[in-house]
C-alpha positions as CSV (number, residue, x, y, z in Angstrom):
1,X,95.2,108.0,111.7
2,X,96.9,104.3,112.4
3,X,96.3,103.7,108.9
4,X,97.5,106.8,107.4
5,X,94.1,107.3,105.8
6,X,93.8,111.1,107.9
7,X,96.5,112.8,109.4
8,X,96.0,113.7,113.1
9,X,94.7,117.4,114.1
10,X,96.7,117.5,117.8
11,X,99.1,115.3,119.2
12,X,101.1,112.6,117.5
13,X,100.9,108.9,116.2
14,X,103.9,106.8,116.5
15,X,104.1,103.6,114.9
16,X,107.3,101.5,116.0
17,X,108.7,104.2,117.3
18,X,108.2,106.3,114.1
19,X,105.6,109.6,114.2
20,X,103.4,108.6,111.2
21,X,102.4,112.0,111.0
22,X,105.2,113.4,109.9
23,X,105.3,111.0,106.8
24,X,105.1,112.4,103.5
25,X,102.1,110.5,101.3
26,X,104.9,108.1,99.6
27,X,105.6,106.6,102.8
28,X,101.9,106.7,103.7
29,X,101.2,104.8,100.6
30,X,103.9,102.0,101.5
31,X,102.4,101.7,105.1
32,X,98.7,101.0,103.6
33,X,99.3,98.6,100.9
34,X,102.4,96.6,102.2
35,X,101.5,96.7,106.6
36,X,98.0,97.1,107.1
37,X,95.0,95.8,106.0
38,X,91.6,97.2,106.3
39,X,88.4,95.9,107.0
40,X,85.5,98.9,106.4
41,X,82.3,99.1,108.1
42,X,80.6,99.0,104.9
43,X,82.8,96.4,103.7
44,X,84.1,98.3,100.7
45,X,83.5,95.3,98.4
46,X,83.8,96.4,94.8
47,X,80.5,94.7,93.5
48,X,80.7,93.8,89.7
49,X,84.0,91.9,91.4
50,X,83.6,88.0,92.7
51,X,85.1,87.5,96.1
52,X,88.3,86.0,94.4
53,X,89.0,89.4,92.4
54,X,88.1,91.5,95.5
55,X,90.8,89.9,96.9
56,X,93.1,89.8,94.2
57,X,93.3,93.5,93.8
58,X,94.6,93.8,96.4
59,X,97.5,91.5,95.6
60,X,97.6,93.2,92.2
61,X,98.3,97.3,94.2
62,X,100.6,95.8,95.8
63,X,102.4,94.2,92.8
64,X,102.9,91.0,93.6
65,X,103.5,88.1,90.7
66,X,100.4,86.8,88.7
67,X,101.5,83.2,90.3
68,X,102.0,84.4,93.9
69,X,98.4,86.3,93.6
70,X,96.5,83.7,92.8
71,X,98.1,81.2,95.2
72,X,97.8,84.0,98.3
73,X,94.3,84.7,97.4
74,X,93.1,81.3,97.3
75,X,95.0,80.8,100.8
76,X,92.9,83.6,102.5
77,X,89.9,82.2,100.9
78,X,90.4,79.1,102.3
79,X,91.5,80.9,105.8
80,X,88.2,82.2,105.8
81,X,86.0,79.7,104.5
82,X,85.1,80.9,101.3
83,X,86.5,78.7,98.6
84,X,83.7,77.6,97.2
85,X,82.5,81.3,97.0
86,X,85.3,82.3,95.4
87,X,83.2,83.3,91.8
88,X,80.4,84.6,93.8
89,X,80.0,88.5,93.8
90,X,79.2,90.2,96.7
91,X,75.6,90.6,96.0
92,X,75.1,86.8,95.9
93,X,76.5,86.2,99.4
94,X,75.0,86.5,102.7
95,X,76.7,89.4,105.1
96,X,78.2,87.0,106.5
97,X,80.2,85.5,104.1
98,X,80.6,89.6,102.5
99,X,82.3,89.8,105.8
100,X,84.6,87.1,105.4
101,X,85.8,88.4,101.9
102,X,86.4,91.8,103.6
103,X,88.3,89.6,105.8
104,X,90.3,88.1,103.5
105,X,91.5,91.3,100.9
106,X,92.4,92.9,104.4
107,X,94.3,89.6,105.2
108,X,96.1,89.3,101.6
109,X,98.7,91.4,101.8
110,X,100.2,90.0,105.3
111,X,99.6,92.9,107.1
112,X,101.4,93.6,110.7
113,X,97.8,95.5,111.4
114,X,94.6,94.7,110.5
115,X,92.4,97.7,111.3
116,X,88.2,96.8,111.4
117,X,85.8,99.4,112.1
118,X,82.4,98.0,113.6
119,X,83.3,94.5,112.0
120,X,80.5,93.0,113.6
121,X,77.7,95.5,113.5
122,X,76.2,94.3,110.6
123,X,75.7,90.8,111.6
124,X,73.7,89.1,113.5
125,X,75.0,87.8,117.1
126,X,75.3,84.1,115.7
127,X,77.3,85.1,112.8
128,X,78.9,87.6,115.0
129,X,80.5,85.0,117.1
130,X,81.6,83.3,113.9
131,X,83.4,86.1,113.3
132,X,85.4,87.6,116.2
133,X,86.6,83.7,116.5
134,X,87.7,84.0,113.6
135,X,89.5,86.9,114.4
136,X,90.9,85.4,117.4
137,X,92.5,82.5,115.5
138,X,93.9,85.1,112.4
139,X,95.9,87.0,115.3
140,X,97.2,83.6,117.0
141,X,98.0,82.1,113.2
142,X,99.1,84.9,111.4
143,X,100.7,86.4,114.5
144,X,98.9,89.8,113.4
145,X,97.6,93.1,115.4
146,X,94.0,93.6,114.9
147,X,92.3,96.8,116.4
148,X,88.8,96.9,116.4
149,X,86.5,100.5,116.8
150,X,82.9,98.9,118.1
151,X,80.0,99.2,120.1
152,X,79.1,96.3,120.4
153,X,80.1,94.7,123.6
154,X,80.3,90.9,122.6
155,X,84.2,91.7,121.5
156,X,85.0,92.2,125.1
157,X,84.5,88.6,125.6
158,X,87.2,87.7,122.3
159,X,89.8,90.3,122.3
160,X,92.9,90.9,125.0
161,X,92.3,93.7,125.8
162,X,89.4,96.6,125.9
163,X,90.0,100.4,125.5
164,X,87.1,102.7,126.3
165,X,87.0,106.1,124.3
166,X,85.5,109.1,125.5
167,X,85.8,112.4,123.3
168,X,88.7,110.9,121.8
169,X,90.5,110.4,125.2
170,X,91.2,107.0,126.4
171,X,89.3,106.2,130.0
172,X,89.4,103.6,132.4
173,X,87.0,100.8,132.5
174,X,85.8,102.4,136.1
175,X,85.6,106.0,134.6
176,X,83.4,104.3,131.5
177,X,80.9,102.4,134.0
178,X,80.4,105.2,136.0
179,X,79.3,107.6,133.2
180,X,77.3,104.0,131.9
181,X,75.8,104.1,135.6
182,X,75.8,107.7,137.4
């Protein structure tokens, strides 16, 4: 709902003060391409597309210049790690670095909001590490939100702060151990 990818069922999402629900699919649009950037549990890599295009496109829906696109693409490459992957499709990288190129699209269009569902469950806990530092230094040098849906507790020891979910409903760390630990 953050993203403006569903509309919420009951209640309301405000985003600066604004309820994005009541958004018509223009402004919708708008929020998506030029705000936030998305980084998809399955990636969402397009696969007959190197890491550089992947990126690109991005650069290209929101219609930026042919110059600026390549010069921001190669800058979130680089952010990332992946410059000398940049020709590589995703089927000749390692999750990992698939990862990192999800990374960087989400990253191209200077979002306010980087939204990641599970962005670590496909990796292993080394490469996971690798990761949500990454993360860390992308919000302190970007200056970027980044909300994160997981299960996988190792975030709790990168992010700010934690927010336990229960039926949709947002519970206290003490209400989530007890139902972890009756």
């Amino acid at each position: 709902c953050l993203g403006g990818l569903d509309r919420p069922t009951k209640g309301t999402v405000r985003i600066s003060g604004q309820e994005i629900g009541a958004w018509n699919e223009r402004k919708l649009t708008r929020w998506r391409r030029h705000q936030v950037g998305f980084i998809f549990q399955s990636l969402g890599l397009l696969p007959a597309l190197s890491a550089y295009e992947n990126v690109e496109l991005m650069l290209r829906m929101i219609g930026a210049p042919a110059k600026e696109r390549k010069a921001l693409t190669m800058e979130v490459l680089e952010l990332v790690g992946l410059t000398k992957w940049a020709d590589h499709r995703p089927y000749e990288m390692s999750g990992g670095q698939q990862q990192r190129v999800a990374v960087a699209r989400a990253l191209a269009n200077n979002p306010r909001v980087i939204l990641a569902d599970e962005p670590t469950g496909e990796l292993d806990s080394k490469t996971g590490r690798e990761m949500l530092t990454l993360f860390g230094n992308i919000v302190r040098e970007k200056n970027v939100t980044m909300l994160m849906a997981t299960h996988d507790s190792l975030v709790d020891d990168y992010v700010d702060q934690v927010l336990h979910l229960r039926d949709g409903q947002i519970v206290t760390a003490e209400e989530f151990a007890r139902e972890l630990d009756p």
